[in-house]
N, CA, C and O atoms as CSV, one atom per row, in Angstrom:
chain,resi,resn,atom,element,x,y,z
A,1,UNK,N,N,46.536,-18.824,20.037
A,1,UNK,CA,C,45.617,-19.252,21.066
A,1,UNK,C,C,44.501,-20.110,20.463
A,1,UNK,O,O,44.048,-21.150,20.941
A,2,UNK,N,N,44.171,-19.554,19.439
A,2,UNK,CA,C,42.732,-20.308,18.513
A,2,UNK,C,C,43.375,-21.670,18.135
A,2,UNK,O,O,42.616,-22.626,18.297
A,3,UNK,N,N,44.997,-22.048,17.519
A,3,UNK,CA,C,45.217,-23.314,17.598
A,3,UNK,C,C,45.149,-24.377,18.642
A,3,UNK,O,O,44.515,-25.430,18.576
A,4,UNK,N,N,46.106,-23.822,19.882
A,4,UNK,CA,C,45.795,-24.396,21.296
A,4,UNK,C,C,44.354,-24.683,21.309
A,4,UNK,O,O,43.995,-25.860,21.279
A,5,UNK,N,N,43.531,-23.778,21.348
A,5,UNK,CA,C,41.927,-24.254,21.524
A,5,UNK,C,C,41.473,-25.386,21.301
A,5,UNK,O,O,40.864,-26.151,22.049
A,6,UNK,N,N,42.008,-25.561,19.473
A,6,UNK,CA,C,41.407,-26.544,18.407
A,6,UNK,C,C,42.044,-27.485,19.113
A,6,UNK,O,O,41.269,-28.337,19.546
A,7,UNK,N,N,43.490,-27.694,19.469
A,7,UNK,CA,C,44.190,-29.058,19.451
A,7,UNK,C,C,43.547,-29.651,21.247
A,7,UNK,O,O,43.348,-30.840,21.496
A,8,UNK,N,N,43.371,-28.738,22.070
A,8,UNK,CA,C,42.554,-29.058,23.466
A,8,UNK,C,C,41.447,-29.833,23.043
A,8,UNK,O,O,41.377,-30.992,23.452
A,9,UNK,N,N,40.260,-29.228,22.025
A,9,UNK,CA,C,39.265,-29.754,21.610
A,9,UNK,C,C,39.591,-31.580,21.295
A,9,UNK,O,O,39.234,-32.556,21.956
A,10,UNK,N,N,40.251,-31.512,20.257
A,10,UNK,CA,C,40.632,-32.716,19.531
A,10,UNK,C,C,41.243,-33.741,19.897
A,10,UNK,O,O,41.318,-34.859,19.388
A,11,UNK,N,N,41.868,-33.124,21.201
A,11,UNK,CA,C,42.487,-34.439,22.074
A,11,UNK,C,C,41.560,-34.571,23.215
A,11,UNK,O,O,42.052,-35.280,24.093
A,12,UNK,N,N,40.637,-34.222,23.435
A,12,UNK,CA,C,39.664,-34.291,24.237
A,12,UNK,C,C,38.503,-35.333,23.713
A,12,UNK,O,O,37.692,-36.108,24.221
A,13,UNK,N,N,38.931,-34.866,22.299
A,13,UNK,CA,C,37.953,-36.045,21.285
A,13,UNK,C,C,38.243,-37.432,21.703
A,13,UNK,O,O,37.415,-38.128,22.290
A,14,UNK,N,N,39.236,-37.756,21.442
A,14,UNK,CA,C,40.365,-38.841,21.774
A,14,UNK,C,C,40.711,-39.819,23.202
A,14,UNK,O,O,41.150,-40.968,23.250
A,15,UNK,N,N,40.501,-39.304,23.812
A,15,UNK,CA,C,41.378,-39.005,25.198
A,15,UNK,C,C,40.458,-39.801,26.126
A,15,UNK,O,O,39.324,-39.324,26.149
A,16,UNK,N,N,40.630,-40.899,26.911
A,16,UNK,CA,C,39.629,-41.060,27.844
A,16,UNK,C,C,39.443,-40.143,28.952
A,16,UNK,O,O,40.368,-39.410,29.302
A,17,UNK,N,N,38.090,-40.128,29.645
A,17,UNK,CA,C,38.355,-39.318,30.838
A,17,UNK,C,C,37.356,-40.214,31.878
A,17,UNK,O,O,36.903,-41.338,31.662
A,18,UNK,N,N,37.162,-39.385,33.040
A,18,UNK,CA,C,36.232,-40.402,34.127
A,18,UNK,C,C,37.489,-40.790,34.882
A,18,UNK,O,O,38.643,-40.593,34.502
A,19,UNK,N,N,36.999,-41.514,36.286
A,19,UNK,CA,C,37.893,-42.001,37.231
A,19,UNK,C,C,38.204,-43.116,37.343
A,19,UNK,O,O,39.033,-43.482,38.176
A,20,UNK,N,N,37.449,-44.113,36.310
A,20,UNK,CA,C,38.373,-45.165,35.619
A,20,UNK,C,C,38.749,-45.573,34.168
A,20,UNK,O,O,38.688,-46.572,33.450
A,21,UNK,N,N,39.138,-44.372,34.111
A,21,UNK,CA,C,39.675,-44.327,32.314
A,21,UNK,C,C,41.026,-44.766,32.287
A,21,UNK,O,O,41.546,-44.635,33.396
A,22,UNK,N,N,41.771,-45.230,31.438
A,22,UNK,CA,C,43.295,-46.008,31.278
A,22,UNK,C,C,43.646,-44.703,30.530
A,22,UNK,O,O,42.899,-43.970,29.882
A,23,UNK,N,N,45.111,-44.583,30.809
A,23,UNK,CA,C,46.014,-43.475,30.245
A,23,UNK,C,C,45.850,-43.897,28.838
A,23,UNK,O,O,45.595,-45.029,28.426
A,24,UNK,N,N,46.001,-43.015,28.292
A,24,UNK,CA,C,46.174,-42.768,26.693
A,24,UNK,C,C,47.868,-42.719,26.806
A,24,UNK,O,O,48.585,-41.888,27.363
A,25,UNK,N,N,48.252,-44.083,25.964
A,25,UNK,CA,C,49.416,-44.671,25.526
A,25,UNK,C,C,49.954,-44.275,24.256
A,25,UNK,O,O,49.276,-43.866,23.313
A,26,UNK,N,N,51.693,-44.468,24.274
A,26,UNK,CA,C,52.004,-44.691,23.139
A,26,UNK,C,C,51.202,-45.160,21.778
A,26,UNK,O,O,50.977,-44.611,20.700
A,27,UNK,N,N,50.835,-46.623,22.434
A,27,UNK,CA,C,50.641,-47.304,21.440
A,27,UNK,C,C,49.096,-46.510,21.029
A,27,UNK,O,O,48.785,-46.293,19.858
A,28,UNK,N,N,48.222,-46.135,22.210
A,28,UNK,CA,C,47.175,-45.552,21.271
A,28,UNK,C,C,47.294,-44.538,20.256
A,28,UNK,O,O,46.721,-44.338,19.185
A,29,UNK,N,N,48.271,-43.912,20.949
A,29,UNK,CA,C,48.766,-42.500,19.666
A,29,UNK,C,C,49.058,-42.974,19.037
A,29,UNK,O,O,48.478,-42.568,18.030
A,30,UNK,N,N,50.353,-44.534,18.525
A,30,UNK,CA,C,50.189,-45.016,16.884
A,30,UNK,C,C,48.868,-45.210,16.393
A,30,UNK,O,O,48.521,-44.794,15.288
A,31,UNK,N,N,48.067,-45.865,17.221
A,31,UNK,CA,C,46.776,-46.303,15.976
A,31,UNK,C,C,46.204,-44.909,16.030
A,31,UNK,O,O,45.164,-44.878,15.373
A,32,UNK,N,N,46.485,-43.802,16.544
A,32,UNK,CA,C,45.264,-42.299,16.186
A,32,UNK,C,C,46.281,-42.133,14.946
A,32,UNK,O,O,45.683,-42.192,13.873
A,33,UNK,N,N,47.624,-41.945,14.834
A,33,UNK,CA,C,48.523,-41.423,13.817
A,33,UNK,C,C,48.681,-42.626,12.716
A,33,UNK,O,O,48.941,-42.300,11.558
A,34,UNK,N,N,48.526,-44.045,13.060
A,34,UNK,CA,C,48.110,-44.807,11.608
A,34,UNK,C,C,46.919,-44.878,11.078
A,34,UNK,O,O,46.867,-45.182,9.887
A,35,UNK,N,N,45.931,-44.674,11.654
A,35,UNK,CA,C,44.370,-43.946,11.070
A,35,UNK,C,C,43.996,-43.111,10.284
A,35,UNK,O,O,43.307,-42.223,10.786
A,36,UNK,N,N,44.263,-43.019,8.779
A,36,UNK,CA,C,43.701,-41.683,8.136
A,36,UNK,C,C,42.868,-40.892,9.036
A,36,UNK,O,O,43.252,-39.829,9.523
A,37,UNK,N,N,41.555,-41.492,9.286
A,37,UNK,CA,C,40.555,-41.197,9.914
A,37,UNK,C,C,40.697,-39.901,11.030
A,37,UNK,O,O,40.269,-38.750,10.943
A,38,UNK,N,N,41.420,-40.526,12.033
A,38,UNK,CA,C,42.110,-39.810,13.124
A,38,UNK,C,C,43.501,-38.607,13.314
A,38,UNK,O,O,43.838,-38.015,14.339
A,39,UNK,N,N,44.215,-38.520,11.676
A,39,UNK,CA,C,45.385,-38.148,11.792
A,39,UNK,C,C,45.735,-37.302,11.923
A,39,UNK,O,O,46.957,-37.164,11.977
A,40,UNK,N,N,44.816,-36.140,12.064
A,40,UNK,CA,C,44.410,-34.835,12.263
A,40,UNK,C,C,44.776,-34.886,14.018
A,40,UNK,O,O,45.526,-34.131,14.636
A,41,UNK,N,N,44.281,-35.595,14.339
A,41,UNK,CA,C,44.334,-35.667,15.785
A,41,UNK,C,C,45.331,-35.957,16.356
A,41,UNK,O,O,45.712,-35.214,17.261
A,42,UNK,N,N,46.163,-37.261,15.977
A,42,UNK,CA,C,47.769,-36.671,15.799
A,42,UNK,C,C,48.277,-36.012,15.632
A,42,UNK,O,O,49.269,-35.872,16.347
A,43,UNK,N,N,48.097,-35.345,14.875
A,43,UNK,CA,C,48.837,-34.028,14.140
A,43,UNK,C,C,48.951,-33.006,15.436
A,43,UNK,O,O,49.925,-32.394,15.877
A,44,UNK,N,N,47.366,-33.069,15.937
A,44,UNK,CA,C,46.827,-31.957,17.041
A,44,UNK,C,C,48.616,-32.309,18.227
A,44,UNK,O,O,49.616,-31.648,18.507
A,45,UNK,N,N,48.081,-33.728,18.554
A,45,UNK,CA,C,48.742,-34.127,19.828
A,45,UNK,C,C,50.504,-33.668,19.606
A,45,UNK,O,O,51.199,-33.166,20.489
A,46,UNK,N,N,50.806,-33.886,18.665
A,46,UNK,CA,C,52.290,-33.710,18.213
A,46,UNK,C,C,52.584,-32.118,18.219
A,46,UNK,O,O,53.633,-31.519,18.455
A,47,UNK,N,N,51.414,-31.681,17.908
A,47,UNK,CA,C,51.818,-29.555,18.053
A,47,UNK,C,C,51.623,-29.416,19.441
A,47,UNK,O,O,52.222,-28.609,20.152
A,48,UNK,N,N,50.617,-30.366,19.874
A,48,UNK,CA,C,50.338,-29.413,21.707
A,48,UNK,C,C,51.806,-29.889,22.270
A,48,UNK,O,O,52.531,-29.055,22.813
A,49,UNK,N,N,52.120,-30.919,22.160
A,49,UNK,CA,C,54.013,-31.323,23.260
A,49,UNK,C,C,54.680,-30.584,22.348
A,49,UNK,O,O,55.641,-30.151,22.985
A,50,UNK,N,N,54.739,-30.261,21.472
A,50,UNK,CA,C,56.218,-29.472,21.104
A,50,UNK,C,C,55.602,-27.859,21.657
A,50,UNK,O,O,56.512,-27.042,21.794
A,51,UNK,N,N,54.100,-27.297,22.002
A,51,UNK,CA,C,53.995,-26.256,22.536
A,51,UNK,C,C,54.142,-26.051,23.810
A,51,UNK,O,O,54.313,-24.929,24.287
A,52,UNK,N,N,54.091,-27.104,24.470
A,52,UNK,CA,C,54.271,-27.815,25.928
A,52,UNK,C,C,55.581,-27.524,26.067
A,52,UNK,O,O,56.057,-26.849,26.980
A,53,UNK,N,N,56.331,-28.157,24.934
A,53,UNK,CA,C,57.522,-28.206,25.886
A,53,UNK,C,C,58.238,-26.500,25.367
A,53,UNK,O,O,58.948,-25.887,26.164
A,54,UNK,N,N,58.019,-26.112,24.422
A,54,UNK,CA,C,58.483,-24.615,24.198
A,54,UNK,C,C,57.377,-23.622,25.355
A,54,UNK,O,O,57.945,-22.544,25.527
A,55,UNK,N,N,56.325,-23.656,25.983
A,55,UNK,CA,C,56.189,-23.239,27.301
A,55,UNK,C,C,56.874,-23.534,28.167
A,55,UNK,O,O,56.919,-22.601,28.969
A,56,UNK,N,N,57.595,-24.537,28.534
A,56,UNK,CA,C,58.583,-24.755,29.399
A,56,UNK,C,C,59.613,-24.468,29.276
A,56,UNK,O,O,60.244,-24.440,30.333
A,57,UNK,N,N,60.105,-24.233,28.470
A,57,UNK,CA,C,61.611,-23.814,28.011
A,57,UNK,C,C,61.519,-22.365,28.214
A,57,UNK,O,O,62.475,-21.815,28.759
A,58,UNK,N,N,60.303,-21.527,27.782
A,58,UNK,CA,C,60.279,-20.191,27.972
A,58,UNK,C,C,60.265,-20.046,29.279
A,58,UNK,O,O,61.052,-19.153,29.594
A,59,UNK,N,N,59.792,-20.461,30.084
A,59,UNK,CA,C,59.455,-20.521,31.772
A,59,UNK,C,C,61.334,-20.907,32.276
A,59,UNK,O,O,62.104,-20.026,32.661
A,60,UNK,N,N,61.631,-22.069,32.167
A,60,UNK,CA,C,63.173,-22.386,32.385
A,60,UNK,C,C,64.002,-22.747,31.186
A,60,UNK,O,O,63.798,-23.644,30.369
A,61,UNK,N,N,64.951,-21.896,31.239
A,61,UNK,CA,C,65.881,-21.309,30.371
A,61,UNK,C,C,66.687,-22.939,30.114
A,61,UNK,O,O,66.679,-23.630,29.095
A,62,UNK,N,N,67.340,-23.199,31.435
A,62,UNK,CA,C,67.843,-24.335,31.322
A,62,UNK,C,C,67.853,-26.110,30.491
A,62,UNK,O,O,68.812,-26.809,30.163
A,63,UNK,N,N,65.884,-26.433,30.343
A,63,UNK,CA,C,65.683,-26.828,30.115
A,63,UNK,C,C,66.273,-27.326,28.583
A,63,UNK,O,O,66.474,-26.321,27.901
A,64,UNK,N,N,66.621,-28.634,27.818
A,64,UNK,CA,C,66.657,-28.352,26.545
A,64,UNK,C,C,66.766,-30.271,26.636
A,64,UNK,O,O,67.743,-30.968,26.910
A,65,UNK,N,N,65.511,-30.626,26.324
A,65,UNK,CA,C,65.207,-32.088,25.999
A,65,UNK,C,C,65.320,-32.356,24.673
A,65,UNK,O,O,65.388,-33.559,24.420
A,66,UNK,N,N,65.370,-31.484,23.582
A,66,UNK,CA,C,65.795,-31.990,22.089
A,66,UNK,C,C,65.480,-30.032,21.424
A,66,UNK,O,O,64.866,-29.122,21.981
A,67,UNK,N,N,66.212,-30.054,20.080
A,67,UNK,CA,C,66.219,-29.365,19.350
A,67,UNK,C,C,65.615,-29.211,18.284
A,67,UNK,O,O,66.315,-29.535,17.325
A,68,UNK,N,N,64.101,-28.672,17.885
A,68,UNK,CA,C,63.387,-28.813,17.132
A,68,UNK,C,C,63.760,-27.863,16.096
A,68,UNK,O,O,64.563,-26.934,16.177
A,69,UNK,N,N,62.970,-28.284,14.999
A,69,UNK,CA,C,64.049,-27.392,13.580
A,69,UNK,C,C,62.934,-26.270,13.559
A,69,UNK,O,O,61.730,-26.452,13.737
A,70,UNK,N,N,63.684,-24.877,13.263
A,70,UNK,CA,C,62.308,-23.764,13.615
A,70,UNK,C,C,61.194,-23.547,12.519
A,70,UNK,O,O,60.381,-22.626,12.445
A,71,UNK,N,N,61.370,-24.657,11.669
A,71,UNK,CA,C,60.293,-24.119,10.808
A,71,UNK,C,C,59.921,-25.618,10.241
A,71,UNK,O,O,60.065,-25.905,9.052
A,72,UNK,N,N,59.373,-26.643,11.335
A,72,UNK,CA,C,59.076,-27.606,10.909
A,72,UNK,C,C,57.629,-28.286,10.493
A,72,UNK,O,O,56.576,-27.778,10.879
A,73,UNK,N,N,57.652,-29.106,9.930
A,73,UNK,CA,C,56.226,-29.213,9.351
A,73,UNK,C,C,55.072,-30.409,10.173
A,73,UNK,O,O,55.012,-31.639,10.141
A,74,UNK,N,N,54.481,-29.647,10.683
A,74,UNK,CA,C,53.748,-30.536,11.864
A,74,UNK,C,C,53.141,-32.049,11.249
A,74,UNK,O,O,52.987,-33.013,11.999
A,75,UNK,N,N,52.921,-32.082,10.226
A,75,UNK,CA,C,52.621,-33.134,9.854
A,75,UNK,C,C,53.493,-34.466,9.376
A,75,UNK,O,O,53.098,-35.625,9.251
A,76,UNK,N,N,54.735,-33.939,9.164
A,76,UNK,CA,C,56.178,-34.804,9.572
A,76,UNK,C,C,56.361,-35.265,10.695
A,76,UNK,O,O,57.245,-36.117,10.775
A,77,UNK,N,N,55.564,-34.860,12.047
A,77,UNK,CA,C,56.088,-35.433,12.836
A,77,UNK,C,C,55.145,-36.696,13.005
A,77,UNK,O,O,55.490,-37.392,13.960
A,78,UNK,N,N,54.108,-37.133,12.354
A,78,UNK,CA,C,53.217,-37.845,12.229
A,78,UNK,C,C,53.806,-39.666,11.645
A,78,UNK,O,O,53.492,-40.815,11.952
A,79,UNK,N,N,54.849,-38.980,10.618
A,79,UNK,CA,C,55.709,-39.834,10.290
A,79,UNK,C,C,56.761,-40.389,10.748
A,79,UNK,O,O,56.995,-41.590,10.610
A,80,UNK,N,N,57.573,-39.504,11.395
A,80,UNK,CA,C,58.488,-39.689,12.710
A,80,UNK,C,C,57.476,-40.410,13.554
A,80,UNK,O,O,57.101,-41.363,12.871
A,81,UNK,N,N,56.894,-40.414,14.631
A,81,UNK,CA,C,56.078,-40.941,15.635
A,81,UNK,C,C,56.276,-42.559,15.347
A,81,UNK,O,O,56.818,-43.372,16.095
A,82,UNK,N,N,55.588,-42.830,13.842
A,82,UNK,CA,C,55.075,-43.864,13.061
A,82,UNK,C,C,56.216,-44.825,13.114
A,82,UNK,O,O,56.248,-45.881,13.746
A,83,UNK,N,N,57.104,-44.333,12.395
A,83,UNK,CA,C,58.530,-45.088,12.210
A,83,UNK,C,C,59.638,-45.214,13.505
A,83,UNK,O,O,60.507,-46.068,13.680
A,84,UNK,N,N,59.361,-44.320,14.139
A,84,UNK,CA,C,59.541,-44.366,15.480
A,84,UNK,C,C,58.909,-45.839,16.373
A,84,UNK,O,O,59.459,-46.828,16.856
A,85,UNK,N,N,57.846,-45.483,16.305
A,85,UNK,CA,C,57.375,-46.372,17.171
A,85,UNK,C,C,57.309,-48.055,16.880
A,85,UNK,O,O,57.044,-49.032,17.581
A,86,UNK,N,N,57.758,-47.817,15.237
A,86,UNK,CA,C,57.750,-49.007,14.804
A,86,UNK,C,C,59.063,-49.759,15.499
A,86,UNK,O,O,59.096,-50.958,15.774
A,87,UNK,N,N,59.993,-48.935,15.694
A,87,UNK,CA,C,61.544,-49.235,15.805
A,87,UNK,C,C,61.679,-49.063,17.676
A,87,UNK,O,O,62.709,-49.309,18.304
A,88,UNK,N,N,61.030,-48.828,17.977
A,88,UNK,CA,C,61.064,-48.498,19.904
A,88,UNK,C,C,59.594,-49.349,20.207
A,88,UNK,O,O,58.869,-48.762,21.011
A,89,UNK,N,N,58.929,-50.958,19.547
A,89,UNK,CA,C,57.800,-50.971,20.291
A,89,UNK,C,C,58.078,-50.889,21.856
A,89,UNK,O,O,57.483,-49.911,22.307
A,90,UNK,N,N,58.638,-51.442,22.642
A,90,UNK,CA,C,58.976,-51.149,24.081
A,90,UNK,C,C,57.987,-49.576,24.765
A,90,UNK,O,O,57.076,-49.345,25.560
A,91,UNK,N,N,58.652,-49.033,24.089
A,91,UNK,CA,C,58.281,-47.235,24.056
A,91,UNK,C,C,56.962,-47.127,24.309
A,91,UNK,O,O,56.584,-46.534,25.320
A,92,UNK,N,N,56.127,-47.659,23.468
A,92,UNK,CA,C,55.092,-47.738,23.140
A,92,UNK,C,C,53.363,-47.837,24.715
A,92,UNK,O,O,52.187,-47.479,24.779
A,93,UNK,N,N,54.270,-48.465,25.502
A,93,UNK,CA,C,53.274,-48.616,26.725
A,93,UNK,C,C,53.475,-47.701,27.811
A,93,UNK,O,O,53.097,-48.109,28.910
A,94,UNK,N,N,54.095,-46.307,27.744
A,94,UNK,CA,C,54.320,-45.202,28.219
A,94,UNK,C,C,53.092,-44.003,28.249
A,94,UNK,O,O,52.361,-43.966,27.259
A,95,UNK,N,N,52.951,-43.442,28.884
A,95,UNK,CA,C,52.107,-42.685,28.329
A,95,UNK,C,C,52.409,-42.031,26.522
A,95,UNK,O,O,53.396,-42.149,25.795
A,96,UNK,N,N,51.452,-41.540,26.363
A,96,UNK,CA,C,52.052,-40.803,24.874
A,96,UNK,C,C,52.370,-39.718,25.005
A,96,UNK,O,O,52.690,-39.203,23.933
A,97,UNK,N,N,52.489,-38.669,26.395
A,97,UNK,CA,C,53.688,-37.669,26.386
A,97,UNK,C,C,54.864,-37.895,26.346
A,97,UNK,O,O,55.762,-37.237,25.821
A,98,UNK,N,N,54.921,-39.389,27.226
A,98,UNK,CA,C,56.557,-39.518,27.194
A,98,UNK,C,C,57.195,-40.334,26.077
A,98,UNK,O,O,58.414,-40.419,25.931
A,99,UNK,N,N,56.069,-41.076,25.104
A,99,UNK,CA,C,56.382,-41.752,23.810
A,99,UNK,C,C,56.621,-40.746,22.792
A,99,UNK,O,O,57.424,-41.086,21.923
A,100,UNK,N,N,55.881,-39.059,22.649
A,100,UNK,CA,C,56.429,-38.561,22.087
A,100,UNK,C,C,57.493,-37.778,22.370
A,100,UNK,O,O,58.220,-37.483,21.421
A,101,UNK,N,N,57.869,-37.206,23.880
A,101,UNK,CA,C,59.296,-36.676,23.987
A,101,UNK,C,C,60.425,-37.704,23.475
A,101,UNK,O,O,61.402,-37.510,22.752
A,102,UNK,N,N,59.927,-38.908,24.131
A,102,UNK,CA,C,61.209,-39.794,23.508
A,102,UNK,C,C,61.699,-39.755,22.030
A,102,UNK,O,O,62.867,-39.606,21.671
A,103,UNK,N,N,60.545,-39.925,21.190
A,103,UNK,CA,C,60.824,-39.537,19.869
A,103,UNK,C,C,61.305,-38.525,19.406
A,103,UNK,O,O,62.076,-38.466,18.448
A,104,UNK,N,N,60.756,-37.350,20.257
A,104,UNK,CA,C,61.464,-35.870,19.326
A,104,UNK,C,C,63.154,-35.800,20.073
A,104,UNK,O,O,64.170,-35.370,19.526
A,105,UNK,N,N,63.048,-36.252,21.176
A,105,UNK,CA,C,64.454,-36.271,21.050
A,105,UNK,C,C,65.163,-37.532,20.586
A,105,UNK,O,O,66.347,-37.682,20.887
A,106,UNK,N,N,64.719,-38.162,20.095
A,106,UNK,CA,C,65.923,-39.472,19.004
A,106,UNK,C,C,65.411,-38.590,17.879
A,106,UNK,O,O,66.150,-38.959,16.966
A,107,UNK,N,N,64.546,-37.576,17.313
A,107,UNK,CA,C,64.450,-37.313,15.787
A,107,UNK,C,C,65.115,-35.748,15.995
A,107,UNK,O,O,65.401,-35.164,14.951
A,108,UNK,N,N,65.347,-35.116,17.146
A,108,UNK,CA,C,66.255,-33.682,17.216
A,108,UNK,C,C,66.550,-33.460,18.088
A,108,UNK,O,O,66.228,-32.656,18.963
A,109,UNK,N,N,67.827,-34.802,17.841
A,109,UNK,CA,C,68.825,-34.216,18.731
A,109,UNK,C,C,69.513,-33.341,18.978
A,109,UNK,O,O,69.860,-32.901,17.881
A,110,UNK,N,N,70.210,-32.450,20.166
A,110,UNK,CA,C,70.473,-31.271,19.918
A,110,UNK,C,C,72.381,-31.794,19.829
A,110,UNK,O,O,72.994,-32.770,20.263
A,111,UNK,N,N,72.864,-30.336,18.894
A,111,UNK,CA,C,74.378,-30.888,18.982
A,111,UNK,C,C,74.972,-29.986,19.836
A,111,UNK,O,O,74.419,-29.047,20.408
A,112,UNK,N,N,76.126,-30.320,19.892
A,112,UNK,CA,C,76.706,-29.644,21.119
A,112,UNK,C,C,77.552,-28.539,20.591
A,112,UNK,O,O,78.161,-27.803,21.366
């Protein structure tokens, strides 16, 4: 729960808000995750959707948008994202929930 907290905090850091704020994009999540500065905050955003989507999966069984490895290192996915996004710019003007589902499922895929 104390992580959730931190990573709410930190993308809140980030994040526009107000009633004319522009979605937080793909492409902004590359420059938070090519930013030393910021990469922490990536890091944050990349644990809250993979907790996102493992709340959903616990809720519906059915669900299964990619196969994450169970003991993976959150800060790998920082690198994935990166090289990702280098190779999908298209991707990139999506929001950055759906720039990173897209990625975790081209980086774990599930097999059949």
């Amino acid at each position: 729960m104390k992580q959730a907290t931190l990573a709410a905090l930190a993308l809140a850091a980030v994040l526009p808000s107000g009633a004319g704020a522009q979605p937080f994009t793909g492409a902004d999540l590359q420059k938070s995750c090519a930013t030393p500065a910021t990469a922490q905050v990536c890091i944050a955003y990349m644990r809250g959707a993979v907790s996102m989507y493992e709340a959903v999966v616990a809720e519906a069984k059915d669900v299964v948008w990619f196969c994450p490895p169970v003991d993976g290192d959150p800060a790998a996915l920082r690198k994935l994202y990166l090289d990702w996004a280098q190779e999908n710019p298209a991707g990139l003007a999506q929001p950055a929930m759906g720039a990173v589902k897209a990625m975790l499922q081209d980086a774990f895929a599930c097999s059949d």
